[in-house]
KEKE-381157 format. One line per field, with one value per residue: residue number from 1; z, y, x of N, C-alpha, C in turn. Coordinates in steps of 0.1 Angstrom, whole numbers, plus 2048, in hexadecimal, padded with zeros to 3 digits. Layout:
! KEKE-381157
i <- (NUM/...)
n_w <- (Z/...)
n_v <- (Y/...)
n_u <- (X/...)
ca_w <- (Z/...)
ca_v <- (Y/...)
ca_u <- (X/...)
c_w <- (Z/...)
c_v <- (Y/...)
c_u <- (X/...)
! end
This chain:
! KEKE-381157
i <- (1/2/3/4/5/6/7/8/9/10/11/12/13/14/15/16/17/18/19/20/21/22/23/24/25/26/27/28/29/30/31/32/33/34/35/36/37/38/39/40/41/42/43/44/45/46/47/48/49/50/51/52/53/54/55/56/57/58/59/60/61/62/63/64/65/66/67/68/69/70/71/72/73/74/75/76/77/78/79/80/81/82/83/84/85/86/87/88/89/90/91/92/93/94/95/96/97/98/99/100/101/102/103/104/105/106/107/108/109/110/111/112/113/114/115/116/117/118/119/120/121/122/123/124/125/126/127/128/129/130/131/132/133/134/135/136/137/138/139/140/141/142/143/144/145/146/147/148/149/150/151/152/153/154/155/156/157/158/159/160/161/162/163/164/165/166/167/168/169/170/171/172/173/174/175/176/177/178/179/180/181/182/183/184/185/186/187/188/189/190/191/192/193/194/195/196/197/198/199/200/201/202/203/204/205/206/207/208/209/210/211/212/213/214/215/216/217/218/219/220/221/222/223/224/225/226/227/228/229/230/231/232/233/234/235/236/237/238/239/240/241/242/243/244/245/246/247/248/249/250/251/252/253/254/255/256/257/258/259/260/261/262/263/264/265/266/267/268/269/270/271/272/273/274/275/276/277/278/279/280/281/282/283/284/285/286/287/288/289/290/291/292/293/294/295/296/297/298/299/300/301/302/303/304/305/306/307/308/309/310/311/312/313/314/315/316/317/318/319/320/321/322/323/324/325/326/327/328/329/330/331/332/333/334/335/336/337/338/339/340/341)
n_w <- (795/7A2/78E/798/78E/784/793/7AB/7BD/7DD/7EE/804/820/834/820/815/82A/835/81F/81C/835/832/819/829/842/830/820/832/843/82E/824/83A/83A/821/826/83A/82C/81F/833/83D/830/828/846/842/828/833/840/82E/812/7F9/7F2/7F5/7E3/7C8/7AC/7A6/7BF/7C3/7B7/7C0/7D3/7C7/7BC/7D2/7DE/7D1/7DA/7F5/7F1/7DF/7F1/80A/807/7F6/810/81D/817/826/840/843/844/85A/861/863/850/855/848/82F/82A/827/80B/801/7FE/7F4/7DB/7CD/7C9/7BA/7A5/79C/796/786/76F/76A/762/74C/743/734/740/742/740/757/76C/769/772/788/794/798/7A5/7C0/7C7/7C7/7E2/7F3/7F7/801/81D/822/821/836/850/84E/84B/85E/874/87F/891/880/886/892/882/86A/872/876/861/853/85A/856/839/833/83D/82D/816/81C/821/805/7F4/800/80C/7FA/7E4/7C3/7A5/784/769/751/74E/753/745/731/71F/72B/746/749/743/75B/76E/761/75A/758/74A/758/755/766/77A/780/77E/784/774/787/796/78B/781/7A0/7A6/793/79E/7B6/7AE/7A2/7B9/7CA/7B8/7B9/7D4/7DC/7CB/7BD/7C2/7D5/7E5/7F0/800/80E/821/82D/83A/84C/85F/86A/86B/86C/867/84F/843/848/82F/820/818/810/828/82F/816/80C/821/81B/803/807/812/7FE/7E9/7F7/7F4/7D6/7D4/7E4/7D2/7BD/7CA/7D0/7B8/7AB/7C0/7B9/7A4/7A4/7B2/79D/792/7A8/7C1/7E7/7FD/813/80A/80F/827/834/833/841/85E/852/843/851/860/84F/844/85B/862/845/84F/851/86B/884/88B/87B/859/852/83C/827/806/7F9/80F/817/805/805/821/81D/80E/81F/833/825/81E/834/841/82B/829/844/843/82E/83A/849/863/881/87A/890/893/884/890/8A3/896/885/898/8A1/88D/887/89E/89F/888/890/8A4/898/882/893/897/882/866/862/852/831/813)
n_v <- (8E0/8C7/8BA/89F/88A/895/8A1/8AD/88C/88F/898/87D/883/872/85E/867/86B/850/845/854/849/831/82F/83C/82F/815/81C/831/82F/82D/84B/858/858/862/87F/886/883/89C/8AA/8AF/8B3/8CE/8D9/8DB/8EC/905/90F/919/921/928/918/8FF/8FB/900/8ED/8DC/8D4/8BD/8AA/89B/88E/87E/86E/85E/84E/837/81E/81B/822/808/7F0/7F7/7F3/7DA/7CD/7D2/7BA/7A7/7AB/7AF/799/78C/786/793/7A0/7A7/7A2/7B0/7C6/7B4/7A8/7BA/7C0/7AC/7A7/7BB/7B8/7A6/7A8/7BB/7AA/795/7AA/7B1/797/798/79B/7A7/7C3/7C6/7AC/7A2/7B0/7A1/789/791/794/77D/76F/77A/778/75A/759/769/753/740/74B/751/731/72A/738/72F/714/709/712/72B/747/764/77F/779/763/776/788/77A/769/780/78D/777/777/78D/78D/774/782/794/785/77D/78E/79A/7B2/7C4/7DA/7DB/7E6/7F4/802/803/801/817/82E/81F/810/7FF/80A/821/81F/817/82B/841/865/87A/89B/8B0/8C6/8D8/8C3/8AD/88C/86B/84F/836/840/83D/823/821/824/817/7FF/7FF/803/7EB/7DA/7E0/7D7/7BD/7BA/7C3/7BA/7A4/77D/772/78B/78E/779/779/78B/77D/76A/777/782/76F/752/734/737/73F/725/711/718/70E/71B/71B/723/721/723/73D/74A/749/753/76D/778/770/788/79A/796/79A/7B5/7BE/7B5/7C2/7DC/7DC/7DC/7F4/805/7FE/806/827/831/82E/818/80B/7F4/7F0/7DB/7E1/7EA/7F0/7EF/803/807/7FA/804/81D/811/801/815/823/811/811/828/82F/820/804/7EE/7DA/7C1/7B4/7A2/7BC/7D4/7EC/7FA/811/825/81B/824/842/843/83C/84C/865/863/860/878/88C/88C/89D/8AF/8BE/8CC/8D9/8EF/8F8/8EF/8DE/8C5/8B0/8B1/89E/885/88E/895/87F/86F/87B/87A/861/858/86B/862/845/846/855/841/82C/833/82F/81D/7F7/7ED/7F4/7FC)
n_u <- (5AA/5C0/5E1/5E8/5F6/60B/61A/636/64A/64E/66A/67B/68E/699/69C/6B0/6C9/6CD/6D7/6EF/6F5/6FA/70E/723/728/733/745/752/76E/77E/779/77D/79F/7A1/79B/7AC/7C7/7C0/7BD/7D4/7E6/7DD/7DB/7FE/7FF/7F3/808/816/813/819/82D/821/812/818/81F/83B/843/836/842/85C/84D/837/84C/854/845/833/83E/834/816/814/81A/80C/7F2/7EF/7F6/7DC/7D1/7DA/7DD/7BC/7B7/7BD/7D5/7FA/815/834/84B/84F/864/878/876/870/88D/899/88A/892/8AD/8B0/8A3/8B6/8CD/8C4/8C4/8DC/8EA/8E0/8C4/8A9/898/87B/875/884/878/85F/865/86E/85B/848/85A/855/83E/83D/84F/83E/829/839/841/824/820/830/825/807/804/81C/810/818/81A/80F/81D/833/83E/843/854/86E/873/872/88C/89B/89D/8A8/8C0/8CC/8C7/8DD/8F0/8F6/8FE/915/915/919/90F/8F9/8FB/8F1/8EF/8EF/8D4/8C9/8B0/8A8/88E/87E/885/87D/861/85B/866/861/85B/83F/833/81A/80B/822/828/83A/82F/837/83E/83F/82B/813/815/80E/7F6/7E6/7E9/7DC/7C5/7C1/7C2/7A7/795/79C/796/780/76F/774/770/789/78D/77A/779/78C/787/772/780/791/77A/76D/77B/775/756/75B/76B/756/746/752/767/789/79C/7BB/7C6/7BC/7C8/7E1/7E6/7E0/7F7/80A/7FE/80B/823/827/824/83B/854/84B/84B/868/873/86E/877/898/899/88E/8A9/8B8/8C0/8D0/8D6/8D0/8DF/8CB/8B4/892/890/88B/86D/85B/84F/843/82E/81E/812/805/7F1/7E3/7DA/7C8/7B4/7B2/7AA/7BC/7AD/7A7/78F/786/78E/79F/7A4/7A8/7A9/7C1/7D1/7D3/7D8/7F5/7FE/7FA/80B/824/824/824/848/852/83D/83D/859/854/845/851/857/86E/880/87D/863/855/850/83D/828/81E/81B/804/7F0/7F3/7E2/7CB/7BF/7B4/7A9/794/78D/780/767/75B/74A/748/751/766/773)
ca_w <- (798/7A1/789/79E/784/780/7A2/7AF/7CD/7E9/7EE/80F/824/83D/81B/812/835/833/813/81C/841/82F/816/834/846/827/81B/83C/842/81F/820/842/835/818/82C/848/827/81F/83F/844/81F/828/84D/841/81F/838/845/822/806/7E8/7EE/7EF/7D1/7BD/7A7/7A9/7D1/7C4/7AB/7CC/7DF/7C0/7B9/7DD/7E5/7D0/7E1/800/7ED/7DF/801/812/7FC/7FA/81A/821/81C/833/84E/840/845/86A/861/867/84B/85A/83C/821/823/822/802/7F3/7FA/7ED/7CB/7C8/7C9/7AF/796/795/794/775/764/76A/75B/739/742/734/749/748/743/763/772/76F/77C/798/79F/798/7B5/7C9/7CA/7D1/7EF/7FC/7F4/806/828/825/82A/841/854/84E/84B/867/87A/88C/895/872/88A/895/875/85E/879/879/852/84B/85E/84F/82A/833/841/822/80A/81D/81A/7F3/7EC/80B/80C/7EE/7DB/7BA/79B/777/768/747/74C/755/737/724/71B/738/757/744/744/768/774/759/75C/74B/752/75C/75C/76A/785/77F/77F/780/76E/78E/7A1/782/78A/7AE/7A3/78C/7A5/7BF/7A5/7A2/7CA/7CC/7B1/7C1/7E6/7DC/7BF/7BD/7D1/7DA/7EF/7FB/80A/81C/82C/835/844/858/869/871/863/872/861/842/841/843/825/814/811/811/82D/82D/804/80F/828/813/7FB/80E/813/7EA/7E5/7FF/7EB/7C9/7D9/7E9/7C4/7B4/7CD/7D0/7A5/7A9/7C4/7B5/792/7AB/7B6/78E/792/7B1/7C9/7ED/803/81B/807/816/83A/83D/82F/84F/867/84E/83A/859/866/847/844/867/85E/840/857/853/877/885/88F/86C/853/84B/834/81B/7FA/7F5/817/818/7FA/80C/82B/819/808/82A/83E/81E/820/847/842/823/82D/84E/841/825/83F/854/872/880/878/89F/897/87C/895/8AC/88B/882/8A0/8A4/883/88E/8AD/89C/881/895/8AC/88C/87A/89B/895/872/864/867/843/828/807)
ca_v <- (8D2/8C4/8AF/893/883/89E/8A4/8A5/889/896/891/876/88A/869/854/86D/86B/844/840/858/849/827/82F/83F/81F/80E/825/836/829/837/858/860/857/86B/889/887/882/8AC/8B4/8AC/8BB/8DC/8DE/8DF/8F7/90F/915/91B/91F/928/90F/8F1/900/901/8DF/8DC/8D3/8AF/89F/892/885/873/866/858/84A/82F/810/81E/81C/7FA/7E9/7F8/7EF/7C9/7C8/7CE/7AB/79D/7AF/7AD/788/78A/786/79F/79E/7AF/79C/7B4/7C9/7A9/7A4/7C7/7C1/7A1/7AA/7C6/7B0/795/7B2/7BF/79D/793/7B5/7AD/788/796/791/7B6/7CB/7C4/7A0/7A3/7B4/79A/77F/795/794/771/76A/782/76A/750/75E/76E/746/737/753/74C/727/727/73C/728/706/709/716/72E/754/76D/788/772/75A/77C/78D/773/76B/790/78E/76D/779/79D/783/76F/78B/79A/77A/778/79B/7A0/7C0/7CB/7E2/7D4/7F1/7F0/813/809/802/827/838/818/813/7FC/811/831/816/815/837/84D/871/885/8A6/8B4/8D5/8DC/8BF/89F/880/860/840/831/845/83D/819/81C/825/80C/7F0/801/7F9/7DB/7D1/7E6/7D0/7B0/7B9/7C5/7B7/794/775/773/796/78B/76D/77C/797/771/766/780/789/761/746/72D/736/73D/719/70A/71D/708/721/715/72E/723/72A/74C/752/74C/75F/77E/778/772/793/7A6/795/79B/7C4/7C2/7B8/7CF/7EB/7DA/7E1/807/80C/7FF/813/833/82F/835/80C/806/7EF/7EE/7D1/7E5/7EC/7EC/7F0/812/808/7F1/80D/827/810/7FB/821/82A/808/810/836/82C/819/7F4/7EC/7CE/7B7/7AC/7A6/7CA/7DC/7FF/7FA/81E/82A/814/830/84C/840/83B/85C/86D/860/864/88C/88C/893/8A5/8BE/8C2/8CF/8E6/8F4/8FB/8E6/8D8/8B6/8A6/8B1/89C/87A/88E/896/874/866/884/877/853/85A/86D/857/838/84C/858/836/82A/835/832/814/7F0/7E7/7FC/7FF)
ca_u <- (5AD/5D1/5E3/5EF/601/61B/621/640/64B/655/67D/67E/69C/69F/6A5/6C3/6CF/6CB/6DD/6FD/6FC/6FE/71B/730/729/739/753/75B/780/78A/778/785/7A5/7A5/79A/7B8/7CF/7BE/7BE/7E4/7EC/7D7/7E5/809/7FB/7F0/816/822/80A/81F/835/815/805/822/81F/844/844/834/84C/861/845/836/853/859/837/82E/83B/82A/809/811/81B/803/7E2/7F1/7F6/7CF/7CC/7E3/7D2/7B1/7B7/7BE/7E6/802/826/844/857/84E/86C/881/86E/872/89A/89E/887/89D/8B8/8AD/8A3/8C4/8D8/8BD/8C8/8F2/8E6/8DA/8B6/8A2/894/86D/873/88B/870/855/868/870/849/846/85F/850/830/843/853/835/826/846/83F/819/81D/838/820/7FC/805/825/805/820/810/812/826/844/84A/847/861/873/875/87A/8A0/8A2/89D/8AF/8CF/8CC/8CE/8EA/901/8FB/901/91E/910/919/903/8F9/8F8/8F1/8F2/8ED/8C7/8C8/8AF/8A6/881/87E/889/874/852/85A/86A/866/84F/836/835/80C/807/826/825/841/829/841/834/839/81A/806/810/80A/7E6/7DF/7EA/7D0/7B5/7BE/7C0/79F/78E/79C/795/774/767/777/76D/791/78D/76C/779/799/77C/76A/788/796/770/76D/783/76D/74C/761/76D/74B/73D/756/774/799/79F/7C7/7C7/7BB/7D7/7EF/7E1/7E4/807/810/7FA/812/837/829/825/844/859/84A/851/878/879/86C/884/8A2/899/88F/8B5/8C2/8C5/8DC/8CC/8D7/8D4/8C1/8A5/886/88E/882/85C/857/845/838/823/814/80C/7FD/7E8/7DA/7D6/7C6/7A9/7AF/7AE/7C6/7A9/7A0/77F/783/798/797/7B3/7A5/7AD/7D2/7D7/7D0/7E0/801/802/7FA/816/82C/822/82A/84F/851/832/841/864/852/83A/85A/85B/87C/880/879/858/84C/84C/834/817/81C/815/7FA/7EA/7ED/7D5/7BC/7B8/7B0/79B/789/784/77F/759/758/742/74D/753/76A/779)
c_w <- (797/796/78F/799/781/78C/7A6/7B9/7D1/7F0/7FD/814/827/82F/817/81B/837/827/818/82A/83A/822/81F/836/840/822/826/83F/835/821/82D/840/829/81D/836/83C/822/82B/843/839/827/833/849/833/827/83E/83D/814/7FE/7E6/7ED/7E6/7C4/7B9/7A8/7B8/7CB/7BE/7B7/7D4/7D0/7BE/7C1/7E1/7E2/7D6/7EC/7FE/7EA/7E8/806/80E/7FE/808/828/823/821/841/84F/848/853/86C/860/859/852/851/833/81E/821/813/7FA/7EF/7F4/7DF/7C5/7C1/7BD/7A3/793/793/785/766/760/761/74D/737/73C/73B/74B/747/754/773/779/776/78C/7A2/7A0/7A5/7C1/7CD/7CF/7DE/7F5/7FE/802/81B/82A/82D/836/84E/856/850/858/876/887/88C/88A/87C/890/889/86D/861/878/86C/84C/84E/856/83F/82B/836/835/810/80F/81A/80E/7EE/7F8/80F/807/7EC/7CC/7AE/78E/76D/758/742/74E/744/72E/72B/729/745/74F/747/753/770/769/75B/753/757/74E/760/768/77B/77B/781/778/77D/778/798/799/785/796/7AC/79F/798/7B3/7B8/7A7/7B0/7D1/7C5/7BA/7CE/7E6/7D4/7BC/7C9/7DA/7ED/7FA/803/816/827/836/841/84B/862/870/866/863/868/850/839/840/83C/81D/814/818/81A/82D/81D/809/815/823/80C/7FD/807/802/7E4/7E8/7F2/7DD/7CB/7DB/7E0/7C2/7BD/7CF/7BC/7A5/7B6/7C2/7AB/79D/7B0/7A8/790/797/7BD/7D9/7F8/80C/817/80B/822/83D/83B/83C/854/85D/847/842/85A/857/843/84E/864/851/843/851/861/87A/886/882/869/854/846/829/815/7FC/801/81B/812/800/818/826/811/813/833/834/81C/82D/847/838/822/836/84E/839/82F/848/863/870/87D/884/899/88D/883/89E/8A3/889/88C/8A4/89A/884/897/8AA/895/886/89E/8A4/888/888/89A/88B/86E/864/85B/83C/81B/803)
c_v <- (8D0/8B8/8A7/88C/88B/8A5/8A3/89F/891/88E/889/87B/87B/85F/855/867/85D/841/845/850/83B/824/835/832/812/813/82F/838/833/842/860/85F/862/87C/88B/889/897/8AE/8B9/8B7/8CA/8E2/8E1/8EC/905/91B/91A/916/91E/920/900/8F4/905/8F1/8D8/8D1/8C1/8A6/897/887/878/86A/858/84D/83D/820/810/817/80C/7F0/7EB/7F3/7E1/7C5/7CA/7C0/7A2/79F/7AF/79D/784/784/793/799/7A9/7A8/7A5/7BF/7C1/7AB/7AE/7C5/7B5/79D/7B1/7BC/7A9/799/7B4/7B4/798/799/7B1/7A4/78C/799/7A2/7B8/7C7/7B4/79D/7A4/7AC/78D/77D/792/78A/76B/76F/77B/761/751/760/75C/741/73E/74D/73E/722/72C/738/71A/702/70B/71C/73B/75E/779/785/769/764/782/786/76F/779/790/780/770/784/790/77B/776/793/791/77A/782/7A0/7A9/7C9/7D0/7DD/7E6/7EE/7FA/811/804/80F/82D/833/818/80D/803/81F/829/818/827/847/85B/876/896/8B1/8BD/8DB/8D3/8B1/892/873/857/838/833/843/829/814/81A/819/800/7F4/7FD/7F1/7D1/7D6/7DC/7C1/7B0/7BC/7BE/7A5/788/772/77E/790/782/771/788/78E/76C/76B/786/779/755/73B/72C/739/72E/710/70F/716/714/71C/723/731/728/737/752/754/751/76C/77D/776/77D/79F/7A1/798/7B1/7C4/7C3/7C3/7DF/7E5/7E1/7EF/80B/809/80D/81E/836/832/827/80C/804/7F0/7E1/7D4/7EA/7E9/7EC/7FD/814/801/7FC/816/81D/806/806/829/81D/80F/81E/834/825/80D/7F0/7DC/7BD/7AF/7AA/7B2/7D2/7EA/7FD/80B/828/829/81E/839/84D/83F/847/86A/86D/864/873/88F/896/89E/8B4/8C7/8CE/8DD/8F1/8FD/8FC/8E1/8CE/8AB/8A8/8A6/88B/881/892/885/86D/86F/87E/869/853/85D/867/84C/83F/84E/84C/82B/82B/836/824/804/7E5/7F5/7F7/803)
c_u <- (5BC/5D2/5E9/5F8/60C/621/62B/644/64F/662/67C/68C/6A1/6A6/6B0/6CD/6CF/6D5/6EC/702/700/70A/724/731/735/745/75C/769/786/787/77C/797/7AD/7A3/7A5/7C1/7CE/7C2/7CE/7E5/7E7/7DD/7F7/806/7FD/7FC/81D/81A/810/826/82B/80C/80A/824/830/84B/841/838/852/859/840/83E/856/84C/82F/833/83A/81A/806/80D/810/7F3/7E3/7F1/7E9/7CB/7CC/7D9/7C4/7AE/7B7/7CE/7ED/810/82C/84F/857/85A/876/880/873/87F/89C/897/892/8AA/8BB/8A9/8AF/8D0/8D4/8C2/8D7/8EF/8E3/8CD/8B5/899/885/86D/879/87E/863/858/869/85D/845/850/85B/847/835/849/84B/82F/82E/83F/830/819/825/82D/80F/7FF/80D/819/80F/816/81A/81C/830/84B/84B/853/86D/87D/877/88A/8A5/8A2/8A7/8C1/8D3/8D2/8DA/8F5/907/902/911/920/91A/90F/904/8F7/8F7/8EA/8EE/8E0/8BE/8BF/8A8/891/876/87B/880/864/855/85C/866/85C/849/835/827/80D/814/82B/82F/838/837/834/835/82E/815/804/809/7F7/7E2/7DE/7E1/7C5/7B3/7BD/7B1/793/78D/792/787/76A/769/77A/77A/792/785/772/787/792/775/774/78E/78B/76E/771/779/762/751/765/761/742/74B/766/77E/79E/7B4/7CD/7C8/7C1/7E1/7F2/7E3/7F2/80D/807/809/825/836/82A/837/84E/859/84E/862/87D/877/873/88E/8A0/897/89E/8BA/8C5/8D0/8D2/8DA/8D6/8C9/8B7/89C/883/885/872/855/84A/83D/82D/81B/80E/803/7F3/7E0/7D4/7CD/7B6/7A8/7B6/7B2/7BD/7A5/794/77E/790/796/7A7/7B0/7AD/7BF/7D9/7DB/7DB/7EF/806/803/807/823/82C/82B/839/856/848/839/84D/85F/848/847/85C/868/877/87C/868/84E/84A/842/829/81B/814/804/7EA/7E7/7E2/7C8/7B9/7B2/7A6/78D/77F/77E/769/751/74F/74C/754/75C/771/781)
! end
């Protein structure tokens, strides 16, 4: 006689196959993401193993990368939202700026710092409403206000460079720049920040009704508004997520500088960290975004020309993998689910 009772079910494949097809669905965007970010890493490995499997190789890139990740994570929500900034490297140069005048001033270094992030809100605030309330179009007032902030900080500073050498070391600029040294691998304390401030745009964007509602308002503003949400709050909201990012990456690239700011800080983040948003898979039409993938996507494009060099390609070639890696990514998430993380 069988015992029935101790039988064991019988494993349901279709509800496996049901369950993984419905976390792809949901997490897609990031995990193709994080897969392109190997594939790139392993394609250039393959050219020159000992030198990508020597811990050594990644003290520079760490070093370089985190206000990639910042910007790029914050600036999920802009575009989440169904808005575009082109102000944020205004933003990085003119934090930069306001850190190192604070420091001249007397102010100390982490206090320096949080004011810097506290104007940085306000700025991003100031851009937001010029930009919601002005009711002009997010990709001509942020164009527009980027040369007008970039023109602003050039008059004050007469393009001078600002320096202040003897924040070089103190407890301050080490909380921000300083390293540990893993197994033979340089970790700066600012990639440990970059992390943390992914958490925390991951928690928001995911977990807090804030996120939820900039996901409501960039899939339809409209039906967002008559469930009661302040859909212009929420715009502008983006926009003071993206200036309080952009500070903070203007204070970790002065200090990555040995504290000498220049007014041109922040020009050159413009194209890599849209291309690593989009690579990343938050596509332009909005109501869908991936902090997770933004990560990924900003670490990938920050590989690009550093892999390319160690792998031993000339230098012309690292705009045609870029643009090689641009293509397939969007082709990829292109078929990937319609929601991400």
């Amino acid at each position: 006689m069988t015992d029935t009772a101790t039988r064991t079910p019988p494993i349901d494949s279709r509800s496996e196959q049901s369950a993984a097809r419905s976390f792809y669905a949901t997490n897609g965007r990031a995990i193709n993401s994080a897969i392109a970010f190997f594939a790139v890493w392993a394609f250039f490995a393959s050219w020159n193993w000992p030198l990508f499997t020597n811990p050594g190789l990644y003290g520079s890139y760490l070093f370089s990368v985190p206000p990639s990740i910042i910007l790029a994570t914050a600036l999920v929500f802009v575009i989440t939202a169904g808005e575009i900034d082109l102000s944020f490297p205004a933003v990085i140069g003119a934090s930069g700026g306001i850190f190192m005048s604070l420091l001249i001033w007397g102010i100390p270094l982490l206090p320096a710092a949080l004011i810097t992030l506290v104007l940085g809100a306000v700025l991003g605030a100031c851009v937001g409403a010029i930009v919601v309330y002005g009711r002009i179009s997010s990709l001509v007032a942020t164009l527009g206000l980027g040369f007008f902030i970039v023109g602003i900080v050039n008059f004050l500073a007469q393009g001078n460079n600002l320096e202040f050498r003897d924040a070089v070391g103190t407890t301050g600029n080490l909380f921000f720049v300083g390293k540990w040294n893993v197994f033979g691998l340089q970790v700066p304390n600012h990639f440990i920040i970059s992390l943390v401030w992914v958490a925390l745009m991951y928690v928001l964007f995911r977990h807090h009704r804030f996120g939820i509602r900039v996901q409501m308002v960039g899939d339809n503003p409209n039906s967002a508004r008559q469930m009661g949400i302040n859909v212009e709050a929420i715009r502008v909201g983006v926009f003071v997520v993206s200036g309080v990012a952009g500070a903070l990456s203007g204070v970790i690239i002065v200090q990555s500088a040995n504290m000498v700011w220049f007014p041109t800080s922040g020009t050159g983040y413009l194209l890599p960290v849209l291309a690593a948003i989009f690579v990343g898979g938050t596509p332009v039409w909005g109501g869908v975004g991936t902090i997770i993938g933004a990560m990924f996507g900003a670490m990938t494009i920050a590989l690009i020309k550093p892999g390319a060099i160690g792998a031993g390609f000339a230098n012309y070639w690292t705009e045609f993998i870029f643009g090689i890696v641009i293509i397939l990514s969007m082709i990829v998430h292109r078929f990937s689910g319609s929601r991400a993380t």
